[in-house]
Jmol script that loads the backbone (N, CA, C; Angstrom):
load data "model"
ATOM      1  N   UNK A   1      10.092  -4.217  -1.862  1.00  0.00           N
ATOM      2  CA  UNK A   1       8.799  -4.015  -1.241  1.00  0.00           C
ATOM      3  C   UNK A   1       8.363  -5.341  -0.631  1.00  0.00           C
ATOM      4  N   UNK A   2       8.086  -5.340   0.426  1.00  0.00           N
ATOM      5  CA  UNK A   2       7.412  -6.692   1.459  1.00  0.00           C
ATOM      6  C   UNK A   2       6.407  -6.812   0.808  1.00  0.00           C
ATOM      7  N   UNK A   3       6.162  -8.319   1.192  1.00  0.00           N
ATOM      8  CA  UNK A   3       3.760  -8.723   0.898  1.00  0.00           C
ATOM      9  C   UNK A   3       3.481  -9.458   2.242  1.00  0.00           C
ATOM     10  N   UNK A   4       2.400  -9.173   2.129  1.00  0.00           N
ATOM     11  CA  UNK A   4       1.539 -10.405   3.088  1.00  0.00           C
ATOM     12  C   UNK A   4       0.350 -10.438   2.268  1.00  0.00           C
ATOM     13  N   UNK A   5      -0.141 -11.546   2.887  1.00  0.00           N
ATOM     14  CA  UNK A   5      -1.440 -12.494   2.055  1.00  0.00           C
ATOM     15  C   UNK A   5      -2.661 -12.239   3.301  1.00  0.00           C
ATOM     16  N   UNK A   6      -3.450 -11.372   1.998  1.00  0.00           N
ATOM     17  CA  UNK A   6      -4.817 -10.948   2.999  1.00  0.00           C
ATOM     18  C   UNK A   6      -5.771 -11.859   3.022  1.00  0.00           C
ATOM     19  N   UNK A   7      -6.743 -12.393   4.046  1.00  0.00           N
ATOM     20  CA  UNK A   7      -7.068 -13.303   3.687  1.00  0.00           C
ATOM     21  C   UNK A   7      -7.713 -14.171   3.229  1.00  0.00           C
ATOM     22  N   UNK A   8      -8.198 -13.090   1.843  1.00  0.00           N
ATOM     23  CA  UNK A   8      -8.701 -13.706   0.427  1.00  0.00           C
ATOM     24  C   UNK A   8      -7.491 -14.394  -0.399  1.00  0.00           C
ATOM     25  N   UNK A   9      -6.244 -14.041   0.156  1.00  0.00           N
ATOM     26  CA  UNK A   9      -5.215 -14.828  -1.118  1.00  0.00           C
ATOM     27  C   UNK A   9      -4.369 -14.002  -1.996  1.00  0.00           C
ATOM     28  N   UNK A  10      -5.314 -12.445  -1.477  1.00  0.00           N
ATOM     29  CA  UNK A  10      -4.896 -11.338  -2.497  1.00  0.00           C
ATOM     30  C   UNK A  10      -3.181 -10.957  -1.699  1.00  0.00           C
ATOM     31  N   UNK A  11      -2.550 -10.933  -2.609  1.00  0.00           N
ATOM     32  CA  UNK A  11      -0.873 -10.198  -1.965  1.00  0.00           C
ATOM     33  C   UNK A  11      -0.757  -8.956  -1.889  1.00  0.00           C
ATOM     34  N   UNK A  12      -0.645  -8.224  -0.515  1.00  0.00           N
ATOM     35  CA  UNK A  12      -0.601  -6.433  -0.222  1.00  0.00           C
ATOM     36  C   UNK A  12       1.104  -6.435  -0.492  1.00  0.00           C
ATOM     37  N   UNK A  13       1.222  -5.522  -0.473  1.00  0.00           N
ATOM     38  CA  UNK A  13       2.755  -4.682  -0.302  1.00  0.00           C
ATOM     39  C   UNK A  13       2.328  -3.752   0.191  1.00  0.00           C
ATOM     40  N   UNK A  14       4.016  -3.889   1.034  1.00  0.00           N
ATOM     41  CA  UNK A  14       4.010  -2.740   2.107  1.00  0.00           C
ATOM     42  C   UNK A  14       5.649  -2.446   2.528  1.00  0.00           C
ATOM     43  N   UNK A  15       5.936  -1.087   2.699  1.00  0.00           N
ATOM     44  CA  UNK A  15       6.626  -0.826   3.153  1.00  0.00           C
ATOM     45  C   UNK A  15       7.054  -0.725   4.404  1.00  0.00           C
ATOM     46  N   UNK A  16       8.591  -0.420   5.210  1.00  0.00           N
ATOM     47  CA  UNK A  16       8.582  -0.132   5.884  1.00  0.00           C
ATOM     48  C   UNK A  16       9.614   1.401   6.397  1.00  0.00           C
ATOM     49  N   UNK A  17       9.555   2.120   7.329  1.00  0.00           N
ATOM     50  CA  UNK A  17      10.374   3.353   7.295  1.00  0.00           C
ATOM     51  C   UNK A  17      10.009   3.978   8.973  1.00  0.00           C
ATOM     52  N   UNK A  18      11.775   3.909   9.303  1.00  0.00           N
ATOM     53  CA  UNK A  18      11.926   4.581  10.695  1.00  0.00           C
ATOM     54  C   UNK A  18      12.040   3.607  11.597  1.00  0.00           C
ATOM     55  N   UNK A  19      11.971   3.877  12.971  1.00  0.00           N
ATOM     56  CA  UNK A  19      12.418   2.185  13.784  1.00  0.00           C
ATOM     57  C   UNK A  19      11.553   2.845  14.977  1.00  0.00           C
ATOM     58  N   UNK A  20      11.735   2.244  15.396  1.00  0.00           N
ATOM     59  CA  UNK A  20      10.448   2.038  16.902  1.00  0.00           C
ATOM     60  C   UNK A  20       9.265   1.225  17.289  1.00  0.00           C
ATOM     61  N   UNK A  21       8.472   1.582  17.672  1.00  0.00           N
ATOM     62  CA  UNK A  21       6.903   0.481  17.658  1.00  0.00           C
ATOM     63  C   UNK A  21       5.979   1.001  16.470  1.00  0.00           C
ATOM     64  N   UNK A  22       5.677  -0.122  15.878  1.00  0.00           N
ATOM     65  CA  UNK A  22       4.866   0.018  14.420  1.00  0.00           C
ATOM     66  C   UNK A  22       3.923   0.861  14.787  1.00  0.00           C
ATOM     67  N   UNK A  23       3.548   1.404  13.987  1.00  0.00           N
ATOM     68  CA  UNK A  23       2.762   2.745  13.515  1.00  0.00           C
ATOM     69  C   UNK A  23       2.096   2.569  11.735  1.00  0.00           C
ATOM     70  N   UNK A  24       0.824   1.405  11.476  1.00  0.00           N
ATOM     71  CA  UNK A  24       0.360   1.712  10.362  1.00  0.00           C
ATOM     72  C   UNK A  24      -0.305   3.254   9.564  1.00  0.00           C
ATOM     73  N   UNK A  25       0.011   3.354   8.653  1.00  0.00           N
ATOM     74  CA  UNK A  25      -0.074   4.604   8.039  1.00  0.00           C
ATOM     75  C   UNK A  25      -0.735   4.369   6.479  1.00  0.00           C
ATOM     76  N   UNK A  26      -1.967   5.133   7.461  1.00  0.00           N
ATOM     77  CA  UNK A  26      -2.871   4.682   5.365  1.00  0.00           C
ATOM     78  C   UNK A  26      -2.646   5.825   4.992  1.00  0.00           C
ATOM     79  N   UNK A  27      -2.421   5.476   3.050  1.00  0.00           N
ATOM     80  CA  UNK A  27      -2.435   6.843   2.331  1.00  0.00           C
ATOM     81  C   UNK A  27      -3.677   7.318   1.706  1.00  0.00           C
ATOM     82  N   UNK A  28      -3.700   8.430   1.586  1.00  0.00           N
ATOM     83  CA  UNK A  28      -5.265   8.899   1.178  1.00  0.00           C
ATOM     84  C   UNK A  28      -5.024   9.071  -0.340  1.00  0.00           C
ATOM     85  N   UNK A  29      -6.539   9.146  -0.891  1.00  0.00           N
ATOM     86  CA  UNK A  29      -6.433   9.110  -2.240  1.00  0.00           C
ATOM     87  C   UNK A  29      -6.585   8.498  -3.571  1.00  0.00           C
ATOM     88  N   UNK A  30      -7.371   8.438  -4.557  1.00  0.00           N
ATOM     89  CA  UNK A  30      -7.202   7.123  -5.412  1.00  0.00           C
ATOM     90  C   UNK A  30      -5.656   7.349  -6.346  1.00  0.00           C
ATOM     91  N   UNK A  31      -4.995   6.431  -6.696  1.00  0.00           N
ATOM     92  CA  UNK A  31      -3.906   6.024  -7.206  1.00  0.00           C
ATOM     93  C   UNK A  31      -2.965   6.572  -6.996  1.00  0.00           C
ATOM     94  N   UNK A  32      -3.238   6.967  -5.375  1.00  0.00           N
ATOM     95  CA  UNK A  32      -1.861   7.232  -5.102  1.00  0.00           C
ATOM     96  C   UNK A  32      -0.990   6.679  -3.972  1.00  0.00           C
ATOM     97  N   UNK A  33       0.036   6.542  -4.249  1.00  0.00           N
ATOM     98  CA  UNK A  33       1.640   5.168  -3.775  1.00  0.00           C
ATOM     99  C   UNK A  33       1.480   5.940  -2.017  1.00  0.00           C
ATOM    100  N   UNK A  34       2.100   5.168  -1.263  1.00  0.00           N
ATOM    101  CA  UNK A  34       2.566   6.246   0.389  1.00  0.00           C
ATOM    102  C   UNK A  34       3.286   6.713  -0.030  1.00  0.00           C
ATOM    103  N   UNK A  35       4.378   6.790  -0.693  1.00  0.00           N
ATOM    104  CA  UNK A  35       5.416   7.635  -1.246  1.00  0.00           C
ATOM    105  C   UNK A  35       5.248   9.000  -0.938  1.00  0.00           C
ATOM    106  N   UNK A  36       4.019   9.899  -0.741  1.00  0.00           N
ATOM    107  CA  UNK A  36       4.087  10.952  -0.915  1.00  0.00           C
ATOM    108  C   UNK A  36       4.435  11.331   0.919  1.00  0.00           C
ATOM    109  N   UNK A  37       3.944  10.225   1.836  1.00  0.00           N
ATOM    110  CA  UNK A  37       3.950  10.524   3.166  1.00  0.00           C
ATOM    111  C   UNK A  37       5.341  10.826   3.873  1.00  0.00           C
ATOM    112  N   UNK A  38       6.145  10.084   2.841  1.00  0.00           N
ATOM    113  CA  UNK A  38       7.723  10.390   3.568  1.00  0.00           C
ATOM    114  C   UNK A  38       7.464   9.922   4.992  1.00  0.00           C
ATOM    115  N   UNK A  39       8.172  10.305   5.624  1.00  0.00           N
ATOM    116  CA  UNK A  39       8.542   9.740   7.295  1.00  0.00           C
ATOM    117  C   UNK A  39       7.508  10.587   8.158  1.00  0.00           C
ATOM    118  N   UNK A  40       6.469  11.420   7.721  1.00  0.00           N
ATOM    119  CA  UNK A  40       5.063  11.631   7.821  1.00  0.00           C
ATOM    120  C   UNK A  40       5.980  12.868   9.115  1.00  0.00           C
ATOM    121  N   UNK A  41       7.140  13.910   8.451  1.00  0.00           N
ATOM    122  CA  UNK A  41       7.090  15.301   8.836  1.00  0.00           C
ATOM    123  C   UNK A  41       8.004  14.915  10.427  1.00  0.00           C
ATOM    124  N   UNK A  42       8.902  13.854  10.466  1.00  0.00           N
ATOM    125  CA  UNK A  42      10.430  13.412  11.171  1.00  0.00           C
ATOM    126  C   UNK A  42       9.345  11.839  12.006  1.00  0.00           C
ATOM    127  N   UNK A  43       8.330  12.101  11.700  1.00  0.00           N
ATOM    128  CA  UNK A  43       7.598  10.332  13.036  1.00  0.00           C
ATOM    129  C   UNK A  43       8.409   9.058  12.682  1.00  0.00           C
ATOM    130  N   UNK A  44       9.130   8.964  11.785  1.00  0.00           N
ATOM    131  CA  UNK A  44       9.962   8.167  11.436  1.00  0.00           C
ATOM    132  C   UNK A  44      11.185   8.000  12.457  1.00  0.00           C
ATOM    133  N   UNK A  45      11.531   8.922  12.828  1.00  0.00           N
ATOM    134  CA  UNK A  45      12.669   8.830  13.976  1.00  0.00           C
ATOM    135  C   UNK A  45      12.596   8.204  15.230  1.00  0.00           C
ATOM    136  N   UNK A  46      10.924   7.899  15.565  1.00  0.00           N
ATOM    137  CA  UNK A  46      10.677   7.579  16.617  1.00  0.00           C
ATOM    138  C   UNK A  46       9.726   6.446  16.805  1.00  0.00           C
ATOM    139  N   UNK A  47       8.654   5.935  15.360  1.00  0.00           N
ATOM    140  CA  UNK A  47       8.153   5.157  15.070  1.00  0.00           C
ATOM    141  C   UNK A  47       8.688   4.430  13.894  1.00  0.00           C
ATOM    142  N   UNK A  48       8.142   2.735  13.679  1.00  0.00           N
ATOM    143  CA  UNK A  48       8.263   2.590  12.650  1.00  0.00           C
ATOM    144  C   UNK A  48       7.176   2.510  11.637  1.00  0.00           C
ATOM    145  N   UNK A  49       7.547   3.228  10.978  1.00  0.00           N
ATOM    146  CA  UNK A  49       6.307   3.174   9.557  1.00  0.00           C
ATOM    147  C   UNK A  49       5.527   2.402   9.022  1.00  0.00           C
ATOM    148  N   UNK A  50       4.552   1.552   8.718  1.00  0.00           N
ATOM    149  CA  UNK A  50       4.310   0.491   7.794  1.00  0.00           C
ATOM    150  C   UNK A  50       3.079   1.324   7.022  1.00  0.00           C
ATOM    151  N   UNK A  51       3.594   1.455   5.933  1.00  0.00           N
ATOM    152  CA  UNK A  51       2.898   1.940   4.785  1.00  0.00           C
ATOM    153  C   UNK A  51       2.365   1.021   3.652  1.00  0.00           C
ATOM    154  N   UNK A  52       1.208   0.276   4.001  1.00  0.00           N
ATOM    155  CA  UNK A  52      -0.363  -0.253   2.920  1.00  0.00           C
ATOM    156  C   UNK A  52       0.861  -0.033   1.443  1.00  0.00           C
ATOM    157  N   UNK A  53       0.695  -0.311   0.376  1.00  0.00           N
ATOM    158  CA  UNK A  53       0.378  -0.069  -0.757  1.00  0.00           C
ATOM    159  C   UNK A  53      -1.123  -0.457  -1.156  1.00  0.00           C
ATOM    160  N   UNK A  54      -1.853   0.784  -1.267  1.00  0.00           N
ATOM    161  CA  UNK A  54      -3.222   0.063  -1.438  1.00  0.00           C
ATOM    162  C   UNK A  54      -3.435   0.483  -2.703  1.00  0.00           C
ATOM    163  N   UNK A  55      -2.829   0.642  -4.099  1.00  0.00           N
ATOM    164  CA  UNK A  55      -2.777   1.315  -5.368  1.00  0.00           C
ATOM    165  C   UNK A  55      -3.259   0.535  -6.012  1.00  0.00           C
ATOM    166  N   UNK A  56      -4.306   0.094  -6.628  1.00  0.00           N
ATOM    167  CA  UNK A  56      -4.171  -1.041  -7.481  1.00  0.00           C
ATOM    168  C   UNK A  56      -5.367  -0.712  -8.930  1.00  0.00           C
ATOM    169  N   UNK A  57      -4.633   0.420  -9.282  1.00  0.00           N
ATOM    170  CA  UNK A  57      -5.140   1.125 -10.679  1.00  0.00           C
ATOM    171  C   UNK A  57      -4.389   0.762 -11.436  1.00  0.00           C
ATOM    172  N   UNK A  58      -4.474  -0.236 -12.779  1.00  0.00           N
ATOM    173  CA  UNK A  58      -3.635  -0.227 -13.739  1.00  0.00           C
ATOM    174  C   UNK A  58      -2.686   0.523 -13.752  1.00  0.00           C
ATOM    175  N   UNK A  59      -1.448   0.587 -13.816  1.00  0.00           N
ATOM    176  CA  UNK A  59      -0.055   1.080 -14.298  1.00  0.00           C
ATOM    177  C   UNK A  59       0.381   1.771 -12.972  1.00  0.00           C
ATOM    178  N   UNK A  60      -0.069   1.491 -11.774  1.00  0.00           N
ATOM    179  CA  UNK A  60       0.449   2.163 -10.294  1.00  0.00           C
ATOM    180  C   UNK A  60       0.413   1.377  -9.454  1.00  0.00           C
ATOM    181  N   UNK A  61       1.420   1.035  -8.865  1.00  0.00           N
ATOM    182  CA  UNK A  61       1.431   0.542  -7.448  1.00  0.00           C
ATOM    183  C   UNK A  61       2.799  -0.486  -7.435  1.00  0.00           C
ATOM    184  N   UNK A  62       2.884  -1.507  -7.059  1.00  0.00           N
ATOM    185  CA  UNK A  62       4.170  -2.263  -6.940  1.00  0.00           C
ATOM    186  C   UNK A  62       3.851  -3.567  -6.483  1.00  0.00           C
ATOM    187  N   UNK A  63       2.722  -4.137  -7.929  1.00  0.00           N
ATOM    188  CA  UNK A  63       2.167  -5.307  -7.876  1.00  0.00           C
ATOM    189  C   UNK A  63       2.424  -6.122  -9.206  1.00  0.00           C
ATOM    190  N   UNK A  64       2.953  -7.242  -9.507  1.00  0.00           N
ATOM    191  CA  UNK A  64       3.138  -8.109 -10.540  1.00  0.00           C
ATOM    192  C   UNK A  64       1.659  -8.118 -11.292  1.00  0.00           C
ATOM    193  N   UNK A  65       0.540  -8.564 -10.798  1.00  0.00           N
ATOM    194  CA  UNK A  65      -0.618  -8.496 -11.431  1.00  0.00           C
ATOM    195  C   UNK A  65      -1.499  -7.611 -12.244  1.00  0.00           C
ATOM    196  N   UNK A  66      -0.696  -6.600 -11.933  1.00  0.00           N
ATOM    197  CA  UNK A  66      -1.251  -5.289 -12.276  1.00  0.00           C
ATOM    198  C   UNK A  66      -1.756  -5.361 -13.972  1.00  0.00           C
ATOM    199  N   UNK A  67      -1.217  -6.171 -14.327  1.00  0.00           N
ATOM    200  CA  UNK A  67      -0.987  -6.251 -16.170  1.00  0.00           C
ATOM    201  C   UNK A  67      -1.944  -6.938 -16.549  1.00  0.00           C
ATOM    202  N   UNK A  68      -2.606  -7.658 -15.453  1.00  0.00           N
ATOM    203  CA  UNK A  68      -3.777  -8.741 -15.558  1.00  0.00           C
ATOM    204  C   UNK A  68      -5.143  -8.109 -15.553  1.00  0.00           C
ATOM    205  N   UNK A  69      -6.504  -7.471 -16.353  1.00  0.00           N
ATOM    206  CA  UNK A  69      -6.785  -6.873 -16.750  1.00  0.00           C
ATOM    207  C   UNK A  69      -8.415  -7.485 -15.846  1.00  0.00           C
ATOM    208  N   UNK A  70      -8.339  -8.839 -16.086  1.00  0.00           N
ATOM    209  CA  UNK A  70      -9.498  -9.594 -15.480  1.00  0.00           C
ATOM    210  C   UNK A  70      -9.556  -9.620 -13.931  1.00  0.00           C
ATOM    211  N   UNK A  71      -8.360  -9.050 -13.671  1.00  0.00           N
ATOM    212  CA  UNK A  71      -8.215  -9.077 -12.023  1.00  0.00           C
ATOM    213  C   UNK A  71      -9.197  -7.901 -11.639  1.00  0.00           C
ATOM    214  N   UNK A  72      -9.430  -7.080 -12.254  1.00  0.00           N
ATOM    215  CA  UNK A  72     -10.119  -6.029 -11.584  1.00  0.00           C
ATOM    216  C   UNK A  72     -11.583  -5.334 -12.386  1.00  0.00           C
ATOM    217  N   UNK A  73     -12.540  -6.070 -11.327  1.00  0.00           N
ATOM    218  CA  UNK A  73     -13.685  -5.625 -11.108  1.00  0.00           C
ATOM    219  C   UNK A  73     -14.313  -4.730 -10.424  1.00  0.00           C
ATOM    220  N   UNK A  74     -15.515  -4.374 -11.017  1.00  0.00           N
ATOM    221  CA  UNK A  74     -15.538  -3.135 -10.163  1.00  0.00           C
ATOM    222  C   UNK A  74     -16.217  -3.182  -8.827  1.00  0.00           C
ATOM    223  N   UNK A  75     -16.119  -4.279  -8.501  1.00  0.00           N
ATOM    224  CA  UNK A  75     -16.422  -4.202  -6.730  1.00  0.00           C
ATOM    225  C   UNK A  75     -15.050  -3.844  -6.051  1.00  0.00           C
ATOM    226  N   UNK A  76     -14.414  -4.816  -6.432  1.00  0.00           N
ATOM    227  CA  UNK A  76     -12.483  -4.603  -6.252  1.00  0.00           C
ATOM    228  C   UNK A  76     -12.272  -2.911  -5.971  1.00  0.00           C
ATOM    229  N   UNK A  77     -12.301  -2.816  -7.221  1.00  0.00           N
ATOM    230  CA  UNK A  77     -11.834  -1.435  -7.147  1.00  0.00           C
ATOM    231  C   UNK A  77     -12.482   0.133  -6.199  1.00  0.00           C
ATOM    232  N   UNK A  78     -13.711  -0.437  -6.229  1.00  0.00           N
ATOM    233  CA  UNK A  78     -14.602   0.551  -5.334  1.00  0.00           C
ATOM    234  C   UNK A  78     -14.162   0.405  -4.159  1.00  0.00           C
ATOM    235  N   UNK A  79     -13.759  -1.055  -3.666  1.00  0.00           N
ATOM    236  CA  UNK A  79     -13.466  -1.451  -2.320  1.00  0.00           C
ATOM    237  C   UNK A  79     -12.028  -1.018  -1.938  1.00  0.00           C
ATOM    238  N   UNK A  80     -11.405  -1.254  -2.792  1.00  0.00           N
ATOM    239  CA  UNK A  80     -10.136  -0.817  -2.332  1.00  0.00           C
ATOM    240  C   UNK A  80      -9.306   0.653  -2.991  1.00  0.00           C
ATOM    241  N   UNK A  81     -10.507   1.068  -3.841  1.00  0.00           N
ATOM    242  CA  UNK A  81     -10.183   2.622  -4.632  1.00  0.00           C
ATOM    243  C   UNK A  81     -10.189   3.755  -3.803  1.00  0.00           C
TER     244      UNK A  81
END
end "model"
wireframe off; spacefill off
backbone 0.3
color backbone group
């Protein structure tokens, strides 16, 4: 899984899937991964994907910090829930 540094410092992950000109793709939902979007029904063949991980509920997503308990407040989480 890729990161970039948003620019509070915080590290996103993100995927990527399919080839062509980028095409960001938010997933809807609280705690849930893009995983469910797949190549979003063949747009993958013709775009490339970049899929947010924006999960960041204890025990979901594909973040090292996650285990860190003080990281998440509830502005955090409203904001990015």
């Amino acid at each position: 899984m890729a990161q970039f540094t948003s620019y509070d410092g915080t590290k996103l992950a993100f995927r990527r899937a399919g080839a062509g000109r980028p095409l960001v793709c938010l997933p809807g939902g609280p705690g849930r991964t893009p995983d469910y979007l797949g190549d979003l029904g063949g747009l993958g063949d013709s775009r490339e994907l970049i899929l947010p991980e924006l999960t960041v509920q204890p025990g979901a997503g594909h973040y090292p910090w996650l285990d860190d308990p003080t990281w998440f407040t509830a502005a955090l989480l409203a904001f990015l829930g």
